[in-house]
C-alpha positions in Angstrom: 210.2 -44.6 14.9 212.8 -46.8 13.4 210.6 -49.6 13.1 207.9 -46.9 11.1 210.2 -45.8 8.6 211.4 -49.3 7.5 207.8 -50.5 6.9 206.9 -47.0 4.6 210.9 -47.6 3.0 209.8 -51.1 1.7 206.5 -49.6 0.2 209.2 -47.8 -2.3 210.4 -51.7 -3.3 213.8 -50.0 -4.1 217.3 -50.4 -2.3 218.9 -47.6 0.3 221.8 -47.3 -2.0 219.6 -46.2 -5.3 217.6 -44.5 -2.5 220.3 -42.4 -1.2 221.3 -41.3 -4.9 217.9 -40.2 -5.5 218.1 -37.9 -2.5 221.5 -37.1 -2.8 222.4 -38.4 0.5 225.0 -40.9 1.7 223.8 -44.0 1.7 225.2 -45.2 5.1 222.9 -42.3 6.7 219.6 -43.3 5.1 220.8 -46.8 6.6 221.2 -45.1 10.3 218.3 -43.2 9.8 216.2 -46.7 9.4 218.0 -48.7 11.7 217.6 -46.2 14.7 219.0 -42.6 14.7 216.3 -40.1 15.0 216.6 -38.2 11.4 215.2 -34.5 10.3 211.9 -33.9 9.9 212.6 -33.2 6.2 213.5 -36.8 5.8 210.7 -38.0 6.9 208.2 -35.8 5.1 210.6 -36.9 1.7 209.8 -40.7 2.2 206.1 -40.0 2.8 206.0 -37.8 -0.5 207.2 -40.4 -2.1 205.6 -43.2 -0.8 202.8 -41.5 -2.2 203.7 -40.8 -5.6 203.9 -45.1 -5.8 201.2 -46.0 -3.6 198.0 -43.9 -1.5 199.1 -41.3 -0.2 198.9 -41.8 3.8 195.7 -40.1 5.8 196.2 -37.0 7.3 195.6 -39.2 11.0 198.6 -41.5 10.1 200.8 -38.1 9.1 200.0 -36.4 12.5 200.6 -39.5 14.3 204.2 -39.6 12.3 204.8 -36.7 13.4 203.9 -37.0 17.1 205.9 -40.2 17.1 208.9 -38.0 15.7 208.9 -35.5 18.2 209.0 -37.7 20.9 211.9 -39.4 19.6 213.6 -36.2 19.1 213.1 -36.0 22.9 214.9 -38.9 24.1 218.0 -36.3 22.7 217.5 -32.8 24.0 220.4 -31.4 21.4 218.3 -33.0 18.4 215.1 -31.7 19.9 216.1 -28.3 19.7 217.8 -28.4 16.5 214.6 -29.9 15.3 212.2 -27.0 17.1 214.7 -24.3 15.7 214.4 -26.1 11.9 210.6 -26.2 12.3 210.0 -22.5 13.8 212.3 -21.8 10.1 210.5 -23.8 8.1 207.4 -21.9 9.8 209.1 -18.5 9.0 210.1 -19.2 5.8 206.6 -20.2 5.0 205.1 -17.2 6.4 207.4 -15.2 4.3 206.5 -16.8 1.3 203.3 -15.9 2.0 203.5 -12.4 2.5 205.6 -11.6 -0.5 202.8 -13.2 -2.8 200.7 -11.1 -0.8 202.9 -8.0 -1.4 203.6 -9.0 -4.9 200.1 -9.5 -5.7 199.3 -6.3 -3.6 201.6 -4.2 -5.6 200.3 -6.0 -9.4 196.6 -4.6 -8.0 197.8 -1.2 -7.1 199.8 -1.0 -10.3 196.4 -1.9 -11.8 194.2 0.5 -10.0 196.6 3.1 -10.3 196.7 2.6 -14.1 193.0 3.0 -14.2 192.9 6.1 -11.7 195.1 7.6 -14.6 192.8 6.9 -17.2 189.4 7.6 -15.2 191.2 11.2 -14.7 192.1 11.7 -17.9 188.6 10.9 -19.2 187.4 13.7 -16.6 189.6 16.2 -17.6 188.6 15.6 -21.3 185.0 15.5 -20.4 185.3 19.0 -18.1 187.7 20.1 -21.5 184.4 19.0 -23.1 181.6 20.6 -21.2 183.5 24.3 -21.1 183.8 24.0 -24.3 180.3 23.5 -24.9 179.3 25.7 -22.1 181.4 28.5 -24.0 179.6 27.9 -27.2 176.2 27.9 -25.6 177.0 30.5 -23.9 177.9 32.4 -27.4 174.7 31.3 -28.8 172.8 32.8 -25.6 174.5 36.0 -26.0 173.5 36.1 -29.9 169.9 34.8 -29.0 169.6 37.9 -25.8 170.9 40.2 -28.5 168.6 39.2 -31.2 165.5 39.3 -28.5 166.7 42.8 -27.6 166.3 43.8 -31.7 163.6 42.0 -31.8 161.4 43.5 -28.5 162.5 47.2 -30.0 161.3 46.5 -33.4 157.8 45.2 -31.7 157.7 48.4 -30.1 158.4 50.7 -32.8 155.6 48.5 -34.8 153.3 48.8 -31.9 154.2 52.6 -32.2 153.3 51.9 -35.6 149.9 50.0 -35.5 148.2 52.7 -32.7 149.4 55.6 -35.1 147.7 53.8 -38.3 144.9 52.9 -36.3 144.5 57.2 -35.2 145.2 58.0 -38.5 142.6 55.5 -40.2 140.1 56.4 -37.9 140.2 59.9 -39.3 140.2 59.2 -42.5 137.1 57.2 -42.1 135.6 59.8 -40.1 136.7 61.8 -43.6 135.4 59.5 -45.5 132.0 59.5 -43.9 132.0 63.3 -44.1 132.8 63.5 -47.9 130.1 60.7 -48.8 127.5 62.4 -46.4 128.5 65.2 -48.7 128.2 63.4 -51.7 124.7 62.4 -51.0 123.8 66.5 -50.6 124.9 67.2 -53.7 123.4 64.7 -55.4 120.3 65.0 -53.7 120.7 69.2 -54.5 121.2 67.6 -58.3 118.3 65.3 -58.4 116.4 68.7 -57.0 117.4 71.0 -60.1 116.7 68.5 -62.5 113.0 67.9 -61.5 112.9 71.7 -61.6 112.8 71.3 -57.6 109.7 69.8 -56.6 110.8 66.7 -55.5 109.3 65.7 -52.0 110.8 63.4 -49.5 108.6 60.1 -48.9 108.7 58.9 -45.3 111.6 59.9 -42.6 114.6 61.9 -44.5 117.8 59.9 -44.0 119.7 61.3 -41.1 123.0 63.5 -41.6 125.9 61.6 -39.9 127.8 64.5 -39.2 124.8 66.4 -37.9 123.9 63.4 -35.9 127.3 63.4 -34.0 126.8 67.3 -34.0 123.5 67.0 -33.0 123.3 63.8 -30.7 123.8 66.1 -27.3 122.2 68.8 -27.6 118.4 68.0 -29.0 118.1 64.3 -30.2 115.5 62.3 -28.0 116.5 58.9 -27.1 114.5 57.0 -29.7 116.6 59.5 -32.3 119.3 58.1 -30.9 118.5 54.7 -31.1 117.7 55.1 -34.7 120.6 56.8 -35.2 123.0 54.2 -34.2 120.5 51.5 -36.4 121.2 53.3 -39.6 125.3 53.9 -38.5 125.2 50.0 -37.7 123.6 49.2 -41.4 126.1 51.5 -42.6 128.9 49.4 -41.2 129.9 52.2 -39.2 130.3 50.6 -35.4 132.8 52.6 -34.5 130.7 55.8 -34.5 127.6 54.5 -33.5 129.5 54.0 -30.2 131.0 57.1 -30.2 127.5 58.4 -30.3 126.5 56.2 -27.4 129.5 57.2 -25.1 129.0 61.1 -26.2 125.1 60.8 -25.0 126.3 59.1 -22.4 128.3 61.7 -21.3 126.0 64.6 -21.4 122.6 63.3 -21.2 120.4 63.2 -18.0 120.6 59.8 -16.1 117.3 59.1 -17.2 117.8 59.8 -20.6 121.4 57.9 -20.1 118.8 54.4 -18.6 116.6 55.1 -21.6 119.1 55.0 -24.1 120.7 51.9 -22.5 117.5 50.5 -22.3 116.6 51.2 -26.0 119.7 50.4 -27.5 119.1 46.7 -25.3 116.0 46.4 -26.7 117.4 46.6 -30.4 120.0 44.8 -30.1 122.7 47.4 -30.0 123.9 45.4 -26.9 127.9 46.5 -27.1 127.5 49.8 -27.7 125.7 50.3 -24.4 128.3 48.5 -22.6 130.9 50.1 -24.2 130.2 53.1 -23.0 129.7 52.8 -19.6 133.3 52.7 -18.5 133.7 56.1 -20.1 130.6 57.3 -18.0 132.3 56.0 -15.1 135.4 57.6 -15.5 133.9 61.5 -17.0 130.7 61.8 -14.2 130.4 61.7 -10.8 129.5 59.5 -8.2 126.4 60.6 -7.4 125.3 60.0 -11.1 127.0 56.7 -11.3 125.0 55.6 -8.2 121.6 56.7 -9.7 122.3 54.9 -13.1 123.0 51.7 -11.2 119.2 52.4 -9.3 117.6 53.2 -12.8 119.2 50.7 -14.5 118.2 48.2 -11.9 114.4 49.2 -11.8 115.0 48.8 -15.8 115.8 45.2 -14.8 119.6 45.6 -16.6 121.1 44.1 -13.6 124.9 43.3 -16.1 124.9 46.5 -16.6 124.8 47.2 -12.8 128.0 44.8 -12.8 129.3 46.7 -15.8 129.6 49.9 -13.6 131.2 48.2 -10.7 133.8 46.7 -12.4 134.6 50.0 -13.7 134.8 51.8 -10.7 137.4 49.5 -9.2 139.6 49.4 -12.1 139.0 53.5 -12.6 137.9 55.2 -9.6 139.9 56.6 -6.9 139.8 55.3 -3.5 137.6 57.7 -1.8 135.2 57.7 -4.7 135.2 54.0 -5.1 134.1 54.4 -1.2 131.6 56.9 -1.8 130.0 54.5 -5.0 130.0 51.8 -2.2 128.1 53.6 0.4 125.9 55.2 -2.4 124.9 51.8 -3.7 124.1 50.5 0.0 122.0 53.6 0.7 119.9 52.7 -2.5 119.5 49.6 -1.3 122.6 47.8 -3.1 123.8 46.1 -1.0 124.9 43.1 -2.4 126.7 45.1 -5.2 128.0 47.4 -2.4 129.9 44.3 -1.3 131.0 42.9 -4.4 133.0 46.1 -5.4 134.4 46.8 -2.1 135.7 42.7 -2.1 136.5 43.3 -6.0 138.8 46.3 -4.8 140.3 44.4 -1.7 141.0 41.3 -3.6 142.7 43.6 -6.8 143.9 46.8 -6.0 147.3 47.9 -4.1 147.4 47.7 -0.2 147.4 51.5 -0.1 144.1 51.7 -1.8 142.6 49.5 0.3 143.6 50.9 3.4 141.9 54.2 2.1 138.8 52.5 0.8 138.0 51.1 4.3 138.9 54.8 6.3 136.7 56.3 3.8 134.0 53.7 3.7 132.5 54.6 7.8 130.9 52.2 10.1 127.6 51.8 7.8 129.4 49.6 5.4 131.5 48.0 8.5 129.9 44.3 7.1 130.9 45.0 3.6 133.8 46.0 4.3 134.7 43.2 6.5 133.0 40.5 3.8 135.1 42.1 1.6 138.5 42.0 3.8 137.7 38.2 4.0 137.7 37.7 0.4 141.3 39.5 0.7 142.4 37.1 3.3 141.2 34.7 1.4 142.9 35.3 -2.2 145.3 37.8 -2.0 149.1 36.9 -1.8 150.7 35.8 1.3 153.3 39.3 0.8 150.2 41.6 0.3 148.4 40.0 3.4 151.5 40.7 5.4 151.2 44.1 4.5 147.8 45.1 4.6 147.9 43.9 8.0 150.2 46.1 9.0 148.9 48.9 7.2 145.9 48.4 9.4 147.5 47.9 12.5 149.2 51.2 11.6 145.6 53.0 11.1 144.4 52.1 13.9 141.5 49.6 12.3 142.3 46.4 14.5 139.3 44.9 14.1 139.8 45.0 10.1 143.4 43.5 10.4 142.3 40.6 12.7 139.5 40.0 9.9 142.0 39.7 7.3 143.7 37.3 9.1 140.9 35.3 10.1 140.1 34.8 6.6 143.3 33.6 5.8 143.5 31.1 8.5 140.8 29.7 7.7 140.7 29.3 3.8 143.8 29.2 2.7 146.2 26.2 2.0 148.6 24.7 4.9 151.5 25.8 2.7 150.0 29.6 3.1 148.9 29.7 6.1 152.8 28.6 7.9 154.3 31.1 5.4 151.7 33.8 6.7 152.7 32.9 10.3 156.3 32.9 9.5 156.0 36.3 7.9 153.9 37.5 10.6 156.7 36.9 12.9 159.7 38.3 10.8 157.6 42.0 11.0 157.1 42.0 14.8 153.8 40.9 14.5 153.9 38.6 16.8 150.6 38.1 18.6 148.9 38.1 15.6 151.4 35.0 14.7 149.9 33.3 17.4 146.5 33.9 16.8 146.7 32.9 12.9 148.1 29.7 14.5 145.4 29.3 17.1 142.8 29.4 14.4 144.5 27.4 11.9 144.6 24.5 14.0 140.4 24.5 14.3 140.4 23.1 10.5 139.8 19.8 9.5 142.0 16.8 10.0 142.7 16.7 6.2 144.3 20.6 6.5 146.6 19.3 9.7 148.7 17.2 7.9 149.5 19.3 5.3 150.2 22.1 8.1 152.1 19.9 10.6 154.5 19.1 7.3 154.8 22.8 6.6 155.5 24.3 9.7 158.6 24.1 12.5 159.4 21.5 15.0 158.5 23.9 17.9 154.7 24.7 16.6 154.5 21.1 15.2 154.7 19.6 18.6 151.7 22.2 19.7 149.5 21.4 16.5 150.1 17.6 18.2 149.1 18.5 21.9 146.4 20.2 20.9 145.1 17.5 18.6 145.5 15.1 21.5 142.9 16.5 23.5 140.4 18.0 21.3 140.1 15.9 18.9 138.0 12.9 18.5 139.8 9.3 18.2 138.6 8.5 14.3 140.3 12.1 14.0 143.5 11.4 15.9 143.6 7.8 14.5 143.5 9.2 10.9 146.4 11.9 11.2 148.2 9.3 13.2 147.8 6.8 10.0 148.8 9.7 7.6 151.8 11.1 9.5 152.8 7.0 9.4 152.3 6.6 5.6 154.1 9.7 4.8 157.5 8.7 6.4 156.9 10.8 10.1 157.0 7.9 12.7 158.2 9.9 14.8 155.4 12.5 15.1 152.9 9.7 14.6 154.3 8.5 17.4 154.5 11.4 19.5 150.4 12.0 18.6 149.8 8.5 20.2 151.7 8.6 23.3 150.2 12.4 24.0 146.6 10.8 23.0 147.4 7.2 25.2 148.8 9.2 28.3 145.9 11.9 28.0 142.7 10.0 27.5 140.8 7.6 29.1 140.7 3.6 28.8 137.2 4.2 26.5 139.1 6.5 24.0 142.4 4.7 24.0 140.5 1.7 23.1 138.2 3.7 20.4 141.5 4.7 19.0 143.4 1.4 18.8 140.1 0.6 17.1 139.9 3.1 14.5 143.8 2.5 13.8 142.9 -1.0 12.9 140.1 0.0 10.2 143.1 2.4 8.6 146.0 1.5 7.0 148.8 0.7 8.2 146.6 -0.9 11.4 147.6 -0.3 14.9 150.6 -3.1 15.1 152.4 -1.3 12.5 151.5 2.0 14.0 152.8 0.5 17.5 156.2 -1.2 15.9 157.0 1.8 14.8 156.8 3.6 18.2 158.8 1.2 19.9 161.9 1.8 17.8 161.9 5.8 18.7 160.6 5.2 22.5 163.4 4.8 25.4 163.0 1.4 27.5 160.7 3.1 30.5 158.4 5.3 27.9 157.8 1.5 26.2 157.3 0.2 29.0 154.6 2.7 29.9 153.3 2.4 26.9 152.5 -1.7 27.3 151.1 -0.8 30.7 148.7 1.9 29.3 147.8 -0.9 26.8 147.5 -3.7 29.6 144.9 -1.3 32.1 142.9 -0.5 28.9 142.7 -4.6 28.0 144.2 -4.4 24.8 145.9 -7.6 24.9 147.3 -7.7 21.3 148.0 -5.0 21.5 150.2 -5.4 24.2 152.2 -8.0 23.1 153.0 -6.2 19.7 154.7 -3.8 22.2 156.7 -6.4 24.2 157.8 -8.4 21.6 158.9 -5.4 19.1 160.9 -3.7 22.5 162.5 -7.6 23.4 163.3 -8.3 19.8 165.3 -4.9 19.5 169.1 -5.6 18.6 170.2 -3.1 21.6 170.5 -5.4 24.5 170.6 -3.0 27.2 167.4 -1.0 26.0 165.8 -4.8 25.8 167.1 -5.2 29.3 165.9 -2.0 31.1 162.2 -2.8 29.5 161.9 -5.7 31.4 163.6 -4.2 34.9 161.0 -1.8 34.5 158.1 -4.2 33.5 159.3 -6.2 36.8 159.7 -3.1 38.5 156.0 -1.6 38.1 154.4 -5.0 38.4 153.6 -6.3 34.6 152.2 -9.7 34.0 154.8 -9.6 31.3 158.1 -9.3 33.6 156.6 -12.5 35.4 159.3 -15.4 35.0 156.4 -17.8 33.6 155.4 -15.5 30.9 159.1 -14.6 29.8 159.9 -18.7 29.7 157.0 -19.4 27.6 158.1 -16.3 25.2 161.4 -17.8 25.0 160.0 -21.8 24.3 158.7 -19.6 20.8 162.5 -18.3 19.8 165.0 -20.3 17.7 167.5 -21.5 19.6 170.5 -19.1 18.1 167.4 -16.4 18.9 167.6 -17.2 22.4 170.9 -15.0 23.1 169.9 -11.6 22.8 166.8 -12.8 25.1 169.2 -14.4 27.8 171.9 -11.4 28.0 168.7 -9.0 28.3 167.6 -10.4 31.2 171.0 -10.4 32.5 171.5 -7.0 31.6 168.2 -6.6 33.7 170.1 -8.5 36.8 167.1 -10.9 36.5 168.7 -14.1 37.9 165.7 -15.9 38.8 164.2 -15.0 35.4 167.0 -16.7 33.8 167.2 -20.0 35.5 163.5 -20.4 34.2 164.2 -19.7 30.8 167.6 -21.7 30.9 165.5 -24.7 32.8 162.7 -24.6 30.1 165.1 -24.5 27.1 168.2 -25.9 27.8 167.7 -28.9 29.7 166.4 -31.5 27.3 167.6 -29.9 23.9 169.9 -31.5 21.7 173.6 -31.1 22.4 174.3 -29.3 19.1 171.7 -26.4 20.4 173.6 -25.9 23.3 176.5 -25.6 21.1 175.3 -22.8 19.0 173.8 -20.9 21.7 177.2 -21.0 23.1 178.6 -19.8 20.0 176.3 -17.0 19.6 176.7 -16.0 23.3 180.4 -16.2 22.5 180.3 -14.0 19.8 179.1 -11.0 21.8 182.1 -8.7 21.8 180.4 -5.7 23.9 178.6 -7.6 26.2 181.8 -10.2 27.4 181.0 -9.7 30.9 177.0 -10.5 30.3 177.9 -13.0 27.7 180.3 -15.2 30.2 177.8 -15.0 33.0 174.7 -16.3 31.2 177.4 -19.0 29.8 178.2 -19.6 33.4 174.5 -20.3 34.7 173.7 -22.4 31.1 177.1 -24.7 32.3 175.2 -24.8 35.9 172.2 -25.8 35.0 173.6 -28.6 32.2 175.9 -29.9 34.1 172.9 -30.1 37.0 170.2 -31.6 34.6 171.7 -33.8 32.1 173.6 -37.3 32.4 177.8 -38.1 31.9 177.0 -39.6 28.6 175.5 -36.2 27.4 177.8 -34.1 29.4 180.8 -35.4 27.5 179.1 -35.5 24.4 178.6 -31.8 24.6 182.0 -31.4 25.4 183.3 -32.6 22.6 180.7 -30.9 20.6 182.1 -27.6 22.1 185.6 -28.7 21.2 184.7 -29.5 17.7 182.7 -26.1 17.5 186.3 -24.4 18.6 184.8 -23.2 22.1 187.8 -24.8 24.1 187.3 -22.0 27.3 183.5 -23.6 27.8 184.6 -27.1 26.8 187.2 -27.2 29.7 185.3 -24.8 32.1 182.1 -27.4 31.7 185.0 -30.3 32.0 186.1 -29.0 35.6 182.3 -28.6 36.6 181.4 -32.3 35.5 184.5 -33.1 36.9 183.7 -31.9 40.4 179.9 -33.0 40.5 180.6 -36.7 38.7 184.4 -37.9 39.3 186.1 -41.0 37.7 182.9 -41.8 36.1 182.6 -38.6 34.0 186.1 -38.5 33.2 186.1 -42.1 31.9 183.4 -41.8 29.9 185.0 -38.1 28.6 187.9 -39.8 27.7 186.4 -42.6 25.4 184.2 -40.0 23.9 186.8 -38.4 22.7 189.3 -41.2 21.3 186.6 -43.3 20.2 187.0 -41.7 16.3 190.8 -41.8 16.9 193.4 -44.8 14.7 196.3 -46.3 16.5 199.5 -46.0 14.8 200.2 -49.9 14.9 196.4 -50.9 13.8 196.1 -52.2 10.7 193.2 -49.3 9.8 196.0 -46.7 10.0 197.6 -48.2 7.6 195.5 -50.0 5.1 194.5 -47.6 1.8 191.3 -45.8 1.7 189.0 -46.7 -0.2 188.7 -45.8 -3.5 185.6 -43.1 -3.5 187.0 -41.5 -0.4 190.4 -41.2 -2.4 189.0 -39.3 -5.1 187.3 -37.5 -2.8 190.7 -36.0 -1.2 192.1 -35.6 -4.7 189.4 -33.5 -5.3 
């Protein structure tokens, strides 16, 4: 040690007496410290400092030998020793202390810091919340002035609507006035013209018609073709509004024939609004039966609008019993097809109540009318309404009618409707009649079951699945399944292709992996996704359906998707179950070839799987194939990765264990204490010494020797010239850096 610090003291070129000033020490210490007496640490580390201030500083290998070579003088004197381990375990302290106040300091400077900026986020908060009520109060204001102004606003459109329908009574009469004092007019001068030409004058032609004796008149004794010129010369006269007040008065009074005729006439002329103007008001004044024979003689008069004319009036006018009576009077006559169309018109539009009387009062001879016309309800009525009629016919003992109601509906209406409508069904004790909406629902095409199985619950989703399984065909199956995948339901896809794989036969499985393949995703995807929702034995099943059928890609998608899972123990009971029910992939050969494929960091999860699987056999192959002539630096990171398994310690350290076996059986010394001191280097000292004491015990002195200088062959000696001759220049720079 002595010897040591006189050779670095002369690197300083300065004398012990200028030295010991410097250090303000006595100067006949530093002089017992070089010739012999073991100094402090401190000293030590002083003169190496500044040797390197003057000259390179030493490398770190020289240092730690310096130190090494210290301690074990410190030993020779067991006082010293322990003075020196006391000083050091300070120093070490002290250090540590250091340490943790910057840490605290800079710990309480960040806290400082974030709590500054928690104050200021808050404030900004409160002033934005400050903010927004205050806007939300004067919005709020402004709504209330806005709700008060629509208020004014909706009166004054009532009182002017009030308004606008008394002007509009009131101008009416005065025209009517106005017509009556012109008509008037036209007497007198006429009764004027007469006196003058000492009252001879004769009419030429067809006298001009009185318009008040025309409305007088029109029906009592005008014939149709009077009345049809009568509404001409009102029409010339610009005076629409009582040419149809003529019409709808004849209407009203006149014979059904004449009532044809005049429709007929006015047709012909072109006085085409007029005539359908006033068939609502017929509607509404006569009775049935005459309503029914118009529709017959306006039929044979080939006016088949007008036919609609009357239906639509009778469903927006009539009461229910007549409207059933119209009905059956149009069928008798041979109406059918207008018989239906205002008995759906009236289901489709009028209240539940209504309808529930139109079908009592409509009998069994319109029973396929009435049912056409309950579909059309079914059909486009709301899902509330269908609710209700249904139980209104329960409730009247029609059945029959209710279940045709809901037929329709299960059959045409969106998914969406259809679940509410079950749903509702349900809520009102309905219950069977749930089911059988659901039953028939379910016969639709593929391209309604999506939409459904989205709408409805878990419980009848599962059902709508089962049932698809088996009655299906596989381009059907294979196209919900690719549907339910694209829309973000694996699970459901998945539960559709287990039910079809464990239901049908090997032909059908195989027409189904096929059709998955033409659709997108394709059946790997498809697969993938199953084996992340499946438990180890359901995959496992599901790789031996695919293996009997002979889908071999298939199969593999499966194996590799379950081994390469990041659970371990779900990896692991797959293959105790492959091995278990006799798969060609649980054989050793085919597992060791899957493995020569991985990475070698890859190769853990693979090895503590089969472990986990208590696969010993199984793992010796795979450890044979892999492990036996790879580099050393791939056993080292295997052994890292293995090592790093924090759950699976047990596992980990026996497939670390059989890999030590196994190397220390198959590879030579040379590579044996190579590796060791690549697991030393890699910080794995536990495997580097428990593969020591196996090499140990299978090659003796001849592993040990060759451990030995495999592991000083990097190291300096203290007295070589190497340890202390300067580095060179570029790795100097290097350490500066």
């Amino acid at each position: 040690m002595a010897e040591d610090l006189r050779r670095i003291f002369l690197v300083l070129g300065i004398s012990v007496r200028r030295y010991a000033a410097r250090k303000h020490l006595d100067a006949s210490t530093v002089t017992r410290y070089l010739n012999g007496r073991v100094p402090p640490w401190d000293f030590v580390a002083g003169l190496v400092t500044d040797v390197q201030e003057v000259q390179a500083p030493l490398t770190p290998e020289a240092e730690a030998a310096l130190r090494d070579l210290h301690r074990s003088a410190l030993k020779s004197n067991r006082h010293n020793s322990d003075v020196q381990e006391l000083q050091d375990r300070l120093a070490e302290a002290d250090q540590e202390v250091r340490r943790i106040t910057t840490r605290e300091r800079a710990l309480a400077e960040t806290l400082v810091d974030r709590e500054n900026r928690l104050a200021r986020v808050r404030g900004l908060c409160r002033n934005m919340e400050a903010q927004m009520e205050e806007q939300s109060l004067t919005h709020r204001a402004q709504v209330e002035l806005w709700q008060g102004e629509h208020v004014r606003l909706e009166e004054e459109c009532g009182d002017l609507q009030e308004q606008v329908i008394y002007l509009q009574e009131a101008l009416t009469v005065t025209r009517a006035e106005l017509i009556a004092a012109e008509d008037r007019c036209h007497r007198l001068e006429a009764r004027l013209d007469t006196l003058q030409d000492l009252g001879e004058q004769r009419t030429e032609g067809v006298e001009t018609p009185s318009i008040m004796a025309m409305l007088e008149e029109a029906d009592r004794r005008s014939s149709v073709p009077e009345l049809v010129r009568a509404v001409g010369y009102l029409e010339q006269r610009t005076r629409q509004a009582i040419a149809s007040e003529l019409v709808r008065s004849a209407s009203q009074s006149r014979t059904v024939e004449d009532v044809a005729g005049l429709l007929s006439g006015l047709r012909q002329a072109g006085f085409d609004a007029h005539a359908q103007a006033a068939l609502p008001a017929m509607v509404m004044v006569r009775s049935v039966d005459d309503t029914s024979a118009l529709a017959r003689e306006l039929l044979r008069a080939e006016l088949e609008e007008y036919v609609l004319v009357l239906v639509q009036a009778s469903v927006k006018f009539h009461q229910p019993e007549d409207m059933a009576a119209f009905a059956l009077a149009l069928h008798r006559a041979g109406l059918c097809e207008h018989a239906e169309s205002l008995l759906a018109a009236a289901a489709v539009t009028r209240p539940v109540t209504d309808v529930v009387t139109v079908v009592a009062f409509a009998g069994e001879e319109l029973d396929a009318a009435v049912r056409a016309a309950l579909s059309a309800a079914g059909a486009q009525r709301g899902v509330a309404d269908l609710v209700s009629l249904s139980l209104a016919l329960r409730g009247s003992y029609v059945d029959g009618y209710a279940d045709t109601v809901q037929m329709a509906a299960a059959a045409g209406r969106s998914a969406s409707d259809v679940a509410e409508f079950i749903r509702l069904l349900g809520q009102h004790g309905l219950t069977r009649d749930a089911e059988t909406v659901f039953d028939r629902t379910q016969d639709r095409s593929v391209g309604h079951l999506l939409p459904l199985v989205l709408a409805l619950r878990d419980d009848r989703v599962w059902a709508v699945l089962s049932r698809v399984s088996v009655s299906r065909s596989s381009d059907e199956i294979a196209a919900l399944i690719s549907e339910l995948y694209m829309t973000g339901r694996h699970q459901l896809s998945t539960n559709l292709l287990l039910q079809r794989v464990n239901s049908g036969s090997p032909q059908q499985i195989r027409e189904l992996v096929t059709s998955l393949d033409v659709l997108t995703p394709g059946s790997e995807s498809v697969l993938r996704a199953a084996v992340r929702t499946l438990s180890p034995e359901h995959a496992a099943q599901l790789l031996l359906r695919m293996e009997s059928c002979e889908l071999d890609a298939q199969s593999e998608t499966v194996f590799r998707a379950t081994v390469h899972d990041e659970l371990i123990g779900h990896a692991g009971q797959f293959l105790a179950a492959l091995v278990r029910d006799g798969s060609r992939y649980g054989d050793a050969d085919v597992l060791r070839r899957y493995a020569e494929e991985l990475p070698m960091p890859a190769l853990a999860p693979l090895m503590l799987a089969i472990e986990s699987a208590s696969l010993a056999g199984h793992l010796d192959s795979v450890i044979e194939s892999c492990c036996t002539s790879c580099p050393a630096i791939d056993i080292v990171m295997l052994a890292k990765r293995l090592a790093a398994e924090n759950l699976l310690v047990m596992r980990a350290d026996g497939v670390l264990q059989r890999l030590l076996d196994q190397t220390v059986r198959s590879r030579p010394v040379a590579d044996l204490a190579a590796l060791v001191a690549a697991l030393y280097s890699a910080g794995l000292d536990k495997y580097a010494e428990r593969l020591t004491g196996k090499a140990q015990d299978t090659h003796g002195r001849r592993f040990r020797e060759r451990l030995t200088t495999e592991l000083t062959k990097h190291e300096q000696r203290v007295m070589s010239r190497a340890f202390w001759r300067p580095l060179p220049e570029p790795l100097r720079r290097n350490r500066r850096g």
